[in-house]
C-alpha distance (Angstrom), angle and dihedral (degrees) to the residues before:
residue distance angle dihedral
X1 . . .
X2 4.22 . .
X3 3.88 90.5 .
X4 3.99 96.2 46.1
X5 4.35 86.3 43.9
X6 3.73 88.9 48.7
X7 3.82 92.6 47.6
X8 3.67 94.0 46.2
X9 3.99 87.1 47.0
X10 4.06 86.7 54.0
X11 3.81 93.3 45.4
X12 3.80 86.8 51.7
X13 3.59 98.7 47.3
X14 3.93 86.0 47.3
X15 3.41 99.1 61.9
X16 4.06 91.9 41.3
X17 3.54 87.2 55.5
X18 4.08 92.3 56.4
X19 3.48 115.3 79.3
X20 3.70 122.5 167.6
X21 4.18 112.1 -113.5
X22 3.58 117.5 -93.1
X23 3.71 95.7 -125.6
X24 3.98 91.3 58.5
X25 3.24 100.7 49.5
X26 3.85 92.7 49.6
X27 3.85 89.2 45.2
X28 3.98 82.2 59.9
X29 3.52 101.3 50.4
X30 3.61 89.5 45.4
X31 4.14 94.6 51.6
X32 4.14 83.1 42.4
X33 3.87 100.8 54.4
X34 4.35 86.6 32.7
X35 4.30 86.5 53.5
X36 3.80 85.9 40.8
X37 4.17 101.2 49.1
X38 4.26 83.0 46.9
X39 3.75 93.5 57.8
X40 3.68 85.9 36.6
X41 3.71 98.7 57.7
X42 3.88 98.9 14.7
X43 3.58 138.8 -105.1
X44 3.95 93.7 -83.7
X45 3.92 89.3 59.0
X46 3.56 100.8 38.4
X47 3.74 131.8 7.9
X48 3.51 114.0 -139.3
X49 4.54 125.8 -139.0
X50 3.72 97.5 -77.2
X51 4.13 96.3 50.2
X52 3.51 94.7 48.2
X53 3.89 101.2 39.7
X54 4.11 79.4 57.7
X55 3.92 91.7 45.1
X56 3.52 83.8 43.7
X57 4.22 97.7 55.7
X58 4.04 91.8 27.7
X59 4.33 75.9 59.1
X60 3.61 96.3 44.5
X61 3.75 93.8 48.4
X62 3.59 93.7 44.9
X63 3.90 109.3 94.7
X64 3.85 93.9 -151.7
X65 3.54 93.3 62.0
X66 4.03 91.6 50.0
X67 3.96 93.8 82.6
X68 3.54 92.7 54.1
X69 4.14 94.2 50.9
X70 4.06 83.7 46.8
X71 3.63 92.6 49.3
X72 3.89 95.1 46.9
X73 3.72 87.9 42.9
X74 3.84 91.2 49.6
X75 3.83 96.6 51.8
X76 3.96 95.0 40.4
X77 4.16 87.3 52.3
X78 3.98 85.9 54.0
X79 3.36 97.9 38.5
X80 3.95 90.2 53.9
X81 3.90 93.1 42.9
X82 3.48 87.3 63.6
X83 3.63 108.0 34.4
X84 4.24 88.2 54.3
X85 3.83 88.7 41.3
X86 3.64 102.1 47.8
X87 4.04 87.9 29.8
X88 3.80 88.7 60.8
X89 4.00 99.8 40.7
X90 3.80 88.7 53.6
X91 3.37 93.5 42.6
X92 3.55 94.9 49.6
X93 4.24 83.4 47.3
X94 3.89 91.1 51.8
X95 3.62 90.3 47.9
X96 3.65 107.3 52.2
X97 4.14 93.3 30.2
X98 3.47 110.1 61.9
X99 3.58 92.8 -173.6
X100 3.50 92.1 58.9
X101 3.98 97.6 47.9
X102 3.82 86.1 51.1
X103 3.73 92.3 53.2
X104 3.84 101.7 28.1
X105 3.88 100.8 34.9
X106 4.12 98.8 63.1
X107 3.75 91.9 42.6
X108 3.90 88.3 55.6
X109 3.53 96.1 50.2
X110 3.75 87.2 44.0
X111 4.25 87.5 63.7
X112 3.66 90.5 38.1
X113 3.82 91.7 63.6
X114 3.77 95.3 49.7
X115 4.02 115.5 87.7
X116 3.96 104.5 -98.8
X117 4.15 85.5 -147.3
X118 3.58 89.5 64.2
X119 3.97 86.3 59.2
X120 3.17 98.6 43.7
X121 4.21 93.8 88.4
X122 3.91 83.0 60.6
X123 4.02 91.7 47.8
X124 3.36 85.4 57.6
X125 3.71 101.4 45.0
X126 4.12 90.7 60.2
X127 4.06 97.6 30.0
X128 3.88 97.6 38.8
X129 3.71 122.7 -160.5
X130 4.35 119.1 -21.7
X131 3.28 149.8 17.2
X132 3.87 97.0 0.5
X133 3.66 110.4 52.6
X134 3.92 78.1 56.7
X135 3.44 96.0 54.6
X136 3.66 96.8 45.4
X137 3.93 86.6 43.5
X138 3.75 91.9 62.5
X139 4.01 84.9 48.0
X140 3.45 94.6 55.2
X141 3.89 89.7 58.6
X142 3.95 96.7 43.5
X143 3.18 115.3 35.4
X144 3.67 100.7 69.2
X145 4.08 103.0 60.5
X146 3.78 81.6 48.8
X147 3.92 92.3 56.0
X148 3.80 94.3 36.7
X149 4.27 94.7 48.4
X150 3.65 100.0 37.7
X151 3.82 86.3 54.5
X152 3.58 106.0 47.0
X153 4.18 85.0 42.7
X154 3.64 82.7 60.6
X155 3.70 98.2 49.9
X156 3.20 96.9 49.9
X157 3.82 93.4 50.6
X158 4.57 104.4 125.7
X159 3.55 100.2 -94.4
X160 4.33 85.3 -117.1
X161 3.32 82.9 74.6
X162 3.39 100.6 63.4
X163 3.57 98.5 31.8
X164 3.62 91.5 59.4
X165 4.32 93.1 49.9
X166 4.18 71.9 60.8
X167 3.63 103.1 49.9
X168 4.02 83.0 45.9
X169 3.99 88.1 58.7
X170 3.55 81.6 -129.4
X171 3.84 120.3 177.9
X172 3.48 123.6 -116.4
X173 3.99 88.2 -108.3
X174 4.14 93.5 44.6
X175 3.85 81.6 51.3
X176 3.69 100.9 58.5
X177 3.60 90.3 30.0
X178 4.01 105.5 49.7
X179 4.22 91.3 15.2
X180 3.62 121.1 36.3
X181 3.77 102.4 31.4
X182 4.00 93.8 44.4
X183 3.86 83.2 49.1
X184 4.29 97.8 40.7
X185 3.70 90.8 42.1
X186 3.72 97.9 122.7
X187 3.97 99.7 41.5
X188 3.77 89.3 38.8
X189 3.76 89.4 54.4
X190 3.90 89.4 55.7
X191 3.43 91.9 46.0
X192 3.52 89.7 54.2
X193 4.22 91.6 50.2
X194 4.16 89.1 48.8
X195 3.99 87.8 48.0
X196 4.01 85.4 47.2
X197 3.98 97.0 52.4
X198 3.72 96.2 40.7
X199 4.03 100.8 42.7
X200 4.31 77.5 54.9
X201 3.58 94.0 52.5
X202 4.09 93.4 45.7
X203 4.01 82.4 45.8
X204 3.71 92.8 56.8
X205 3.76 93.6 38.4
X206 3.53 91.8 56.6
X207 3.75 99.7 51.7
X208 3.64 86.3 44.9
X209 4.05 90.6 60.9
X210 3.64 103.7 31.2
X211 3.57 114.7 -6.9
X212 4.41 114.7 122.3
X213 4.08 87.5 -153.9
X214 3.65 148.1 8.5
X215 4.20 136.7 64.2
X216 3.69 92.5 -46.6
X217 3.16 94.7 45.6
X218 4.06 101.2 53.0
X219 4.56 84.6 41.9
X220 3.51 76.6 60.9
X221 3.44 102.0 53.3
X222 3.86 98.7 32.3
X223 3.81 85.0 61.3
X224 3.38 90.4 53.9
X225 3.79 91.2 65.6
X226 3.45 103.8 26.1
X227 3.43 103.4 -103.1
X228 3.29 104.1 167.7
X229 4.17 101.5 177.0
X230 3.66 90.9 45.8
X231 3.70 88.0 50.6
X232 4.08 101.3 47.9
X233 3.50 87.2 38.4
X234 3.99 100.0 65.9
X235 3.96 88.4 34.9
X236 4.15 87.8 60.7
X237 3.70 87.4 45.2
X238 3.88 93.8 54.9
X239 3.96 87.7 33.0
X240 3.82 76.8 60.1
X241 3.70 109.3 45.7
X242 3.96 87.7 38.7
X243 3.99 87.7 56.9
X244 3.55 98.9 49.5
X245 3.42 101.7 45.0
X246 3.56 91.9 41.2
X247 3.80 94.4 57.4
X248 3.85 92.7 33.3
X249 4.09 80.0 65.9
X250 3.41 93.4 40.5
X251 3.88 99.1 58.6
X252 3.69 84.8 48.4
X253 3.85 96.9 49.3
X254 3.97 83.9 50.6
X255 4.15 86.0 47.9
X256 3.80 83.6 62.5
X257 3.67 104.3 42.3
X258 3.45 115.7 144.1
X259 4.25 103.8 -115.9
């Protein structure tokens, strides 16, 4: 009777012990409510998982869709080089100038409240037509968490931490580079992952309103006839990408918590 209680008791704790992952169980809600809302308000209104994942590979297979993934691809990759790299040399400005931060940070906050699509007329005016009123488009949206999270990491660094980069005789570039970012890791990491979702969206929002090619570009057309495949399929492609990245940098932001 003790060994079949004790096996019972480690059968028990077994299945406690198993829970299903996070991401998969939101992954099924999300397909359930999505294949839901299509038979809801019909296939012409909303395609539901099945359509767009074959939109989606009938797309991907297609070579006349490949330049506008490249170009997409292309201008979100520059976008983000800049948005991180600028984001983190401001940041690093704001952080160790308080001058600067007290000048600099309320005017960026100031043009991250305003609507970006009400700016985007003026974009255009000094880019012109293409790939760089895109790019700077996607900078416009990313840039600014960067700026405003690296900075406040850094001011809220323990003052031994500091101190010590000046007992060192450190430089001002050995301090940010062997100091501050060992010691922001963590909140510079989620910086990084807001900077990476919103330079996308400002990406895809600029192809959408004046980009000649790329995913933006063909949303914006297949809304304007209704295509509802076309459409759900390139949202569960940048659903995708977004997700994986996102939780790629997650998992490493976690790597680097602070204990």
């Amino acid at each position: 009777m003790a060994e079949a209680a004790a096996a019972v008791r480690r059968a028990r704790a077994r299945g406690a012990a198993w829970q299903p992952p996070a991401g998969l169980v939101a992954t099924a809600s999300l397909l359930v409510v999505w294949q839901a809302a299509a038979v809801l308000l019909g296939e012409e209104a909303l395609a539901g998982p099945l359509p767009a994942a074959q939109r989606l590979l009938a797309m991907l297979a297609a070579p006349r869709y490949r330049g506008d993934f490249l170009v997409t691809l292309g201008s979100f990759l520059l976008a983000l080089a800049v948005s991180w790299g600028g984001g983190l040399a401001l940041a690093a400005w704001f952080g160790l100038r308080r001058f600067a931060a007290e000048v600099g940070e309320p005017m960026l906050a100031s043009f991250y409240a305003v609507p970006k699509v009400t700016l985007y007329p003026i974009v255009l005016l000094l880019f012109g037509l293409g790939t760089a009123p895109v790019v700077a488009f996607g900078v416009m949206h990313g840039i600014v968490p960067v700026v405003l999270i690296g900075a406040a990491a850094i001011r809220n660094l323990r003052p031994a931490v500091t101190r010590t980069a000046r007992m060192m005789r450190l430089g001002r570039r050995a301090t940010v580079l062997h100091v501050l970012l060992p010691a922001i890791m963590p909140e510079l990491l989620n910086a990084l992952r807001t900077g990476f979702s919103l330079t996308l969206l400002g990406t895809l929002i600029g192809q959408m309103f004046g980009g000649k090619s790329g995913l933006g570009f063909l949303l914006m057309r297949a809304i304007n006839v209704a295509d509802a495949d076309t459409i759900m399929a390139i949202a569960l492609l940048l659903l995708s990408f977004a997700l994986l990245a996102n939780r790629g940098m997650g998992r490493l932001a976690r790597r680097y918590a602070h204990p």
